[in-house]
C-alpha positions as CSV (number, residue, x, y, z in Angstrom):
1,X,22.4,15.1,-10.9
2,X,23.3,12.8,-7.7
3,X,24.6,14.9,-4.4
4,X,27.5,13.1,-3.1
5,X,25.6,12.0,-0.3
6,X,23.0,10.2,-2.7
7,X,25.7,8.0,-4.6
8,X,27.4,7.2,-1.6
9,X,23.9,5.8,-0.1
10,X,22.4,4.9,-2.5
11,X,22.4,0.9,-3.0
12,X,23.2,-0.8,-5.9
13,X,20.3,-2.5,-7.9
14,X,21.8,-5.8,-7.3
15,X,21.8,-5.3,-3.6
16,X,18.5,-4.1,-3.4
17,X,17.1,-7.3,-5.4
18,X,19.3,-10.0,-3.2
19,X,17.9,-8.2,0.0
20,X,16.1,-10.9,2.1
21,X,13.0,-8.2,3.2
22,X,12.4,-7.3,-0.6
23,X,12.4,-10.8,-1.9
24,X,10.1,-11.7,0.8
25,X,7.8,-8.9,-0.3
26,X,7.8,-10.4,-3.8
27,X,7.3,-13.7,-2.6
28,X,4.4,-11.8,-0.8
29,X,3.1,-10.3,-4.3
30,X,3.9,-13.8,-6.4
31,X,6.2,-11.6,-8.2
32,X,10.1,-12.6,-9.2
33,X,13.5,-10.9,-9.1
34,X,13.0,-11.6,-13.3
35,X,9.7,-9.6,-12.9
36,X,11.7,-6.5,-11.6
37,X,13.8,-7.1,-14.1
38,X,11.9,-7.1,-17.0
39,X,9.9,-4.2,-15.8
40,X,13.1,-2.2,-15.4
41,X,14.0,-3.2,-18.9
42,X,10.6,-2.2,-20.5
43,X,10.8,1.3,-18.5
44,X,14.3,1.6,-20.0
45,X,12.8,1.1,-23.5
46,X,9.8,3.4,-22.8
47,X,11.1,6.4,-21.4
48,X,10.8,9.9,-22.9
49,X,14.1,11.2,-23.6
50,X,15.9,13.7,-21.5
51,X,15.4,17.2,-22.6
52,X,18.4,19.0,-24.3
């Protein structure tokens, strides 16, 4: 569960993917904001379930 503090800080995945300094560091890696993306998505689909 998220403290106040954390969701009140903590940015928004949208922000953090339009952020000059991280697109430069995937520029850096040859990677692509669709890269980030698609690994997001895959650890979506692979994640264990949260215990009951």
């Amino acid at each position: 569960m998220k403290s106040d503090v954390q969701a009140l800080f903590e940015p928004k995945i949208d922000d953090i993917l339009s952020d000059p300094v991280f697109l430069a560091v995937l520029k850096r890696d040859n990677l692509t904001v669709d890269d980030i993306l698609q690994m997001i998505e895959t650890y979506h689909q692979n994640k264990p379930a949260k215990p009951n």
